[in-house]
C-alpha positions in Angstrom: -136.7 46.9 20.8 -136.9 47.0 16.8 -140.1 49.1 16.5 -141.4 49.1 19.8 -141.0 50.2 23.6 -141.6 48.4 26.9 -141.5 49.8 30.1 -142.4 49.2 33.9 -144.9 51.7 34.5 -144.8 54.4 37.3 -148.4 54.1 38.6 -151.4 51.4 38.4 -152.6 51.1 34.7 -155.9 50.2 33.4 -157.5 46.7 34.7 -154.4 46.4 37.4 -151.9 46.5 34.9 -148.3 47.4 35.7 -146.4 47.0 32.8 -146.7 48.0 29.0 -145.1 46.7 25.6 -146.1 48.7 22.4 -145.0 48.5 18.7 -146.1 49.7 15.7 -146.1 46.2 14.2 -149.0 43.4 15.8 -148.0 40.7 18.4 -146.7 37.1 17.2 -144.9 38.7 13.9 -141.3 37.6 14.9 -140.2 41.7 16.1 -140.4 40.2 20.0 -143.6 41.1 21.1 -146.0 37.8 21.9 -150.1 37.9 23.2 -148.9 37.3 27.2 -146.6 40.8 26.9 -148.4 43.3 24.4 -150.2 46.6 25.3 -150.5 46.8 28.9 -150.2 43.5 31.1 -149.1 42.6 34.6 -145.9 40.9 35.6 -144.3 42.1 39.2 -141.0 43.6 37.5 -138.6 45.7 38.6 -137.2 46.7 35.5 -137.7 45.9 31.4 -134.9 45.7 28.8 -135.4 45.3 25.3 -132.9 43.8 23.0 -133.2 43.3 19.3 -136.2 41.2 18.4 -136.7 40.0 22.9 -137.1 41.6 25.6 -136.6 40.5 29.4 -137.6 41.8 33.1 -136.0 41.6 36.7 -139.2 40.8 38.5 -139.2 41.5 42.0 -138.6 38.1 43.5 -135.0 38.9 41.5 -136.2 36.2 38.7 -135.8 37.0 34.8 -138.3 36.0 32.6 -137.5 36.8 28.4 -140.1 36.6 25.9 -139.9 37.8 21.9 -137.3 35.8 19.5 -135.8 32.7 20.6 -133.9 31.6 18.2 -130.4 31.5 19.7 -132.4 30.9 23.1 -133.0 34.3 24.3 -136.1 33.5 26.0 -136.0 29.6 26.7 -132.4 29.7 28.5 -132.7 32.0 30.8 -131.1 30.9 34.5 -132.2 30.7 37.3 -132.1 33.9 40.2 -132.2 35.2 41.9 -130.5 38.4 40.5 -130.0 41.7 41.3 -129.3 43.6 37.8 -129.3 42.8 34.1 -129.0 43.9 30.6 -130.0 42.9 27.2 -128.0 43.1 24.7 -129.1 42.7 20.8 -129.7 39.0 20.6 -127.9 38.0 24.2 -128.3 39.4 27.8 -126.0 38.8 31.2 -127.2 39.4 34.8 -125.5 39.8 37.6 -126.8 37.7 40.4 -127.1 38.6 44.2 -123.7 36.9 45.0 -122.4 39.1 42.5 -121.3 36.6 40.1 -122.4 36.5 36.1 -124.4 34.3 34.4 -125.0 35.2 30.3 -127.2 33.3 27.6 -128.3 33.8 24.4 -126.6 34.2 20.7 -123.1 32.6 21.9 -121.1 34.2 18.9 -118.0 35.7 19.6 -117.7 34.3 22.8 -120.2 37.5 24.4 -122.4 34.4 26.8 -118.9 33.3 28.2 -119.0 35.2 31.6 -116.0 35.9 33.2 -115.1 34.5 37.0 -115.6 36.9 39.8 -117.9 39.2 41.5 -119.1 42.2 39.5 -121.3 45.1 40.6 -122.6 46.5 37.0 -123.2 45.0 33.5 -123.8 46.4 30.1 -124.7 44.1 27.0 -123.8 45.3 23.2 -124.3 44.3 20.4 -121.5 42.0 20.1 -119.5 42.4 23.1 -120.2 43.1 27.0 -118.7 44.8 29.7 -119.1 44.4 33.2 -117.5 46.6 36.3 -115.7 44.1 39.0 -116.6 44.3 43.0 -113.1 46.2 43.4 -113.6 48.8 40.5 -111.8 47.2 37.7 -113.7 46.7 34.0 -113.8 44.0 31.7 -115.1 43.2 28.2 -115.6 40.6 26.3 -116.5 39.3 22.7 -116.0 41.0 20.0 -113.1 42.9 20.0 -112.6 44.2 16.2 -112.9 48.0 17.1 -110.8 47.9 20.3 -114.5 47.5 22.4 -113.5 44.5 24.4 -109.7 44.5 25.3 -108.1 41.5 26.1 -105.0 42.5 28.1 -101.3 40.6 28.3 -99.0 41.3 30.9 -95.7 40.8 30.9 -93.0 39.5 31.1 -94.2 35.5 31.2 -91.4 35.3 33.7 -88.9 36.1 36.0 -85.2 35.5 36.5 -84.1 33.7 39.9 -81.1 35.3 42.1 -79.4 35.3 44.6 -78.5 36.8 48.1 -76.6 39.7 48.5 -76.2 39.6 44.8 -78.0 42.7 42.8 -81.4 41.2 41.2 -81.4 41.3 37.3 -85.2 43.0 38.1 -88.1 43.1 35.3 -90.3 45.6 33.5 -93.6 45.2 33.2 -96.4 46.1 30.7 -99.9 45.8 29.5 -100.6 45.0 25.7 -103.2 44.7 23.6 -103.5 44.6 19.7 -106.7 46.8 19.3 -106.4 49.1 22.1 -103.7 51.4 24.0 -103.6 51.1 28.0 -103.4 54.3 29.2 -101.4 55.6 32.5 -100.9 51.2 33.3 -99.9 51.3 37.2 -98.6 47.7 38.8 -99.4 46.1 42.1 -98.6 43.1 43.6 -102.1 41.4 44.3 -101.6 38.2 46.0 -98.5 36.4 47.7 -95.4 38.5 48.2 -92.3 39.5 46.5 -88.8 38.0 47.9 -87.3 40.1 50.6 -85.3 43.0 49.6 -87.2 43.1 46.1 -89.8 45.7 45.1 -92.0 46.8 42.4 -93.0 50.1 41.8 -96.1 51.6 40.6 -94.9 52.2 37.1 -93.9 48.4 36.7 -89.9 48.4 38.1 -88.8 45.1 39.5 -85.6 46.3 41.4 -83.0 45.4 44.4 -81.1 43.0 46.1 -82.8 40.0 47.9 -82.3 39.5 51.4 -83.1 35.8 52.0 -82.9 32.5 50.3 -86.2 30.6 49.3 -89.0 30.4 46.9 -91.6 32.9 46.2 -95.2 32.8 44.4 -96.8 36.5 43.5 -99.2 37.7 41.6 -98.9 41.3 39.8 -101.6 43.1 38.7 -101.8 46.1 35.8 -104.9 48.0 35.9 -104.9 51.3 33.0 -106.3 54.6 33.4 -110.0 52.9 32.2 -110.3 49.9 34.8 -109.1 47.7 32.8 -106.5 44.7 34.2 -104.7 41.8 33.4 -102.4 39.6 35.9 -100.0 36.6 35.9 -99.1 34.8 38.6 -95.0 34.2 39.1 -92.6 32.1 40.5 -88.7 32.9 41.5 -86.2 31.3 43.4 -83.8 33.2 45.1 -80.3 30.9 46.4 -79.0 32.2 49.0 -75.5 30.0 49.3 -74.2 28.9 52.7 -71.4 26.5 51.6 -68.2 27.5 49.6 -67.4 25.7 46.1 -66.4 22.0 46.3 -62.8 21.8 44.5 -61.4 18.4 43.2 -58.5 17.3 41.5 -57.5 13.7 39.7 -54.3 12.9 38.6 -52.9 10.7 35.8 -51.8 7.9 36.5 -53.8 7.6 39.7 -51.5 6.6 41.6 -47.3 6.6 41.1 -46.7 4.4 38.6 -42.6 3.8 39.8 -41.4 2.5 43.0 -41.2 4.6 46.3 -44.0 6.9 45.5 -42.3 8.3 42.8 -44.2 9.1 39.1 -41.6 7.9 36.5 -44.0 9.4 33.3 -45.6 13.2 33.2 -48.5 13.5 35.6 -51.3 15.0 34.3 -53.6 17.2 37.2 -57.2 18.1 36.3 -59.2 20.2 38.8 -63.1 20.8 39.4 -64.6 23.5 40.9 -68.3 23.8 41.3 -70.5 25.3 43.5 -74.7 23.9 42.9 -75.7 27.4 44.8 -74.1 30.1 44.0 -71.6 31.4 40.7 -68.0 30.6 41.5 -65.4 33.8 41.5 -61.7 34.8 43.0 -59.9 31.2 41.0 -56.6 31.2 41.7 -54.3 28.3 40.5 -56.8 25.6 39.5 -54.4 24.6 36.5 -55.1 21.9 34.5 -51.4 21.2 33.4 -49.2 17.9 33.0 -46.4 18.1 34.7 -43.4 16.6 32.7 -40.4 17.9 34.2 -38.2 15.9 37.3 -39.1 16.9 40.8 -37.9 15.6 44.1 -41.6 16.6 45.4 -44.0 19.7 44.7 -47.4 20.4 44.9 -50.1 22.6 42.6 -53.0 24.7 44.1 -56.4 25.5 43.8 -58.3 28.3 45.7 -62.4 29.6 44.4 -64.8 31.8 46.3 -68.8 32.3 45.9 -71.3 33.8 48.1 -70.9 30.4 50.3 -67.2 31.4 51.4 -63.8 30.6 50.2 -62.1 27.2 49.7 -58.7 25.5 48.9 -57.3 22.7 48.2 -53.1 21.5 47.5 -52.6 18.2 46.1 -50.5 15.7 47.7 -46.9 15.9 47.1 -45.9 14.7 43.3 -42.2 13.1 42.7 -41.4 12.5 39.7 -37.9 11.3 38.0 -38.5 9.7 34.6 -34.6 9.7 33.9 -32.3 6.8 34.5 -28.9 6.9 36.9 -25.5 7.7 35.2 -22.7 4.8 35.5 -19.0 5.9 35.4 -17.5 2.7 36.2 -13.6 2.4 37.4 -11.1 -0.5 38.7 -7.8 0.2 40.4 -5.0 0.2 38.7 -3.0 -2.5 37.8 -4.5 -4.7 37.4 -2.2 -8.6 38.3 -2.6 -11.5 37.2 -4.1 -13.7 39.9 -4.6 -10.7 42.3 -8.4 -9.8 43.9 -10.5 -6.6 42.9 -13.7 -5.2 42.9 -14.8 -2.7 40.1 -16.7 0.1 40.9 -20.1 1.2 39.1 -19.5 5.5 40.1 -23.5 5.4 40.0 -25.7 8.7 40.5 -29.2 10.1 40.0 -29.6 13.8 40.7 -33.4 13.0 42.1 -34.4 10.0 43.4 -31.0 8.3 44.4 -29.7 5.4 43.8 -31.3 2.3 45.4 -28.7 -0.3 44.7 -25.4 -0.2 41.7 -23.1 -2.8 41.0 -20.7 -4.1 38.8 -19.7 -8.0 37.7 -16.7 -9.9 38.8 -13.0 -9.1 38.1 -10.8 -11.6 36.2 -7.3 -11.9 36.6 -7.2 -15.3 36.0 -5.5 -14.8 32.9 -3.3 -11.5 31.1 -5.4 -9.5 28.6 -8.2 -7.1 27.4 -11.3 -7.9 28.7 -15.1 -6.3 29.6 -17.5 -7.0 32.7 -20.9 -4.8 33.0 -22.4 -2.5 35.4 -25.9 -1.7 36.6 -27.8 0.6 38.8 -31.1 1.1 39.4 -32.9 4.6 41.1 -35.5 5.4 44.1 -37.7 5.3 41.3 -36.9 2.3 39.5 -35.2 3.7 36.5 -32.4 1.5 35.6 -29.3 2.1 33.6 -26.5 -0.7 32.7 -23.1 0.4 30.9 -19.5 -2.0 29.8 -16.4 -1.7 31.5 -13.3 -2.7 29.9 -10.0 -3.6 31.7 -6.9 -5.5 30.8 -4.6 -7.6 33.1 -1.5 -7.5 33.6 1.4 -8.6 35.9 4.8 -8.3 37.4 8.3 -9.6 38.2 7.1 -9.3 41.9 3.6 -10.5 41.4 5.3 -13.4 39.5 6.9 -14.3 42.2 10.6 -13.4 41.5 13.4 -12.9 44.6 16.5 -11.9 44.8 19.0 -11.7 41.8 16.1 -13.4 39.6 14.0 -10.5 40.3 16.8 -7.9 39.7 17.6 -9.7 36.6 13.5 -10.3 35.3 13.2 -6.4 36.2 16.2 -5.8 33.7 14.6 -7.9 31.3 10.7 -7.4 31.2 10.0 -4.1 33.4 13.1 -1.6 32.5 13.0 -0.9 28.9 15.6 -1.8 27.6 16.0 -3.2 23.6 18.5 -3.8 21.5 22.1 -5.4 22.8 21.4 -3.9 26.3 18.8 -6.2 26.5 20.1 -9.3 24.5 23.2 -9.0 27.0 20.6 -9.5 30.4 19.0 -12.6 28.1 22.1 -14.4 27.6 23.1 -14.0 31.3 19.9 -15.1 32.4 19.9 -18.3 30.1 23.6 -19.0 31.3 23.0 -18.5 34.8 19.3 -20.0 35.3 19.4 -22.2 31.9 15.1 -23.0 31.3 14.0 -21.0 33.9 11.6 -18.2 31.9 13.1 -14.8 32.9 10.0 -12.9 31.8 6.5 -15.0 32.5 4.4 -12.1 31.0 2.1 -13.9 28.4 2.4 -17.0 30.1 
């Protein structure tokens, strides 16, 4: 009290009294002493405080009653008990009451009247600030901080990773802060909830090991300094813990063969997934994203991945492909007669699908000459190939029909060779011995 005292007094004063308030400056001048609470005057209380310019007393029905300044409501807002301690602080006071929790009123600045949640066993009011001692030992202050009085401590880190099973845990440190102020000798403990199995936290703040089972877990950690003072944060991880192997998939383009037979006459293009929503995917093997572009009477790609589900595999279907049309090498026998029947052959071949079907047009040797017909074949895979075939057409003294001495004598004249006189000699005996009668009916 600002030039005065007040105090519950030990024995019975004068007139019954039991209490006394004394200044060096009258009653009523603003300093916090008033008529009801000057000199010696009786109240019932436990215990007087005096803060700056008010002063208050725990009576012993564990009411408070405040008199003196009021003008941040020192004295009019006092709440209700009952309570089992107090303190005044310079223009502000807190009590704690018999449940333990805190109730503060008064000069609001600074926050200082904004009680913390909990139970407490102990308060203190400051000037600026207050402290107060928790039911399990732990401090905290509040208000004013500027000189490091009231810490306000962080924990971290805000979170923490997930994991998985089996799988080493990336693990966290943690650590009080505080701008103003330096914990000292911070320990860690997990307050409420519980940590995933196979995980622990050690007193100096080491997240560590290798979880055990799948799930999700809610914990609290606590850090409490060297001084009682605390901060916590409440956390969340998820830990997998993978049952399944990865999914593989492949598509192929085109989807589907795009000749005849199930064959693929252009390049296939293969494109593979692998993915596993629990766990990371390891151990790929194959899994080629590739286009195949070369001819193949059938093969197959691969794909085999692993996680902490298991291992899986997957062969495509078998892929034929055979973009390149048959070869013709077309023939006809040899000679070929006027008049006479034959069939040409196409000599098809494909050296990976086969040839479905070859053939080549009609013969004629209806007349004597050069002439041309056309082959085609077509694959197992539909490729198709066409290519000319030239012939000529002859004849014979035999295939014209000739017996006997006309045939000896045509066979002189058209088949042997000869030129010259030898040969004008066979003319003239033809035209003498078979007068019109053509000796040679090449050409005709």
């Amino acid at each position: 009290l600002y030039q005065g005292l007040c105090g519950v007094l030990s024995k019975e004063a004068p007139n019954g009294t039991d209490s006394y308030c004394g200044s060096t400056v009258p009653p009523g001048n603003g300093y916090g002493f008033d008529d009801a609470h000057a000199d010696y005057f009786t109240g019932g209380y436990q215990r007087i405080e005096s803060g700056l310019n008010h002063q208050c007393g725990l009576k012993l029905d564990g009411s408070i009653e405040c008199w003196g300044n009021n003008d941040h409501g020192q004295t009019d807002d006092v709440p209700s008990g009952p309570f089992r301690t107090f303190s005044v602080g310079w223009n502000h006071a807190c009590a704690i009451r018999a449940n333990g929790q805190l109730a503060c009123w008064g000069h609001p600045e600074n926050g200082k009247t904004v009680a913390p949640a909990g139970t407490f066993v102990q308060v203190a009011a400051g000037n600026t600030f207050t402290c107060a001692i928790r039911s399990n030992g732990t401090r905290v202050c509040w208000g004013s901080n500027n000189h490091g009085q009231a810490p306000q401590l962080a924990l971290s880190p805000s979170s923490i990773a997930g994991g998985q099973v089996n799988t080493a845990h990336v693990g966290a440190t943690f650590s009080l802060t505080e701008d103003d102020y330096l914990p000292e000798s911070p320990a860690y403990a997990v307050v409420a909830g519980s940590l995933p199995p196979g995980l622990s936290l050690s007193a100096a703040g080491v997240l560590s090991g290798t979880p055990t089972a799948g799930g999700t877990f809610t914990f609290t950690v606590e850090g409490e300094d060297a001084n009682g003072f605390t901060a916590s944060r409440g956390y969340t991880v998820t830990i997998i813990a993978d049952s399944t192997p990865p999914v593989i998939g492949y598509t192929l383009t085109p989807a589907a063969p795009d000749g005849s037979n199930g064959w693929y006459v252009s390049d296939i293009g293969i494109d593979w997934t692998v993915s596993d929503a629990e766990s990371s995917v390891s151990g790929i093997i194959g899994c080629v994203d590739e286009a195949l572009n070369t001819d193949t009477p059938g093969t197959t790609r691969s794909c085999t991945a692993s996680s902490l589900g298991g291992s899986a595999s997957l062969t495509t279907e078998v892929l034929k492909r055979d973009a390149t049309a048959p070869t013709l090498a077309p023939t006809t026998p040899s000679p070929l007669l006027r008049g006479q029947s034959y069939v040409a052959s196409p000599n098809a071949s494909d050296a990976t699908s086969g040839i479905a079907s070859s053939s080549c047009g009609a013969l004629d040797t209806s007349t004597l000459g050069e002439k041309s017909l056309a082959c085609n074949a077509r694959d197992n895979a539909g490729n198709t190939n066409e290519a000319e075939l030239a012939y000529t057409v002859t004849t014979t003294c035999v295939n014209d029909g000739y017996k006997n001495t006309q045939l000896n004598w045509c066979k002189q004249i058209c088949e042997s060779g000869l030129t010259g006189k030898a040969l004008d000699t066979w003319i003239h005996r033809w035209v003498a011995q078979f007068h019109d009668l053509p000796y040679c009916r090449v050409g005709l």
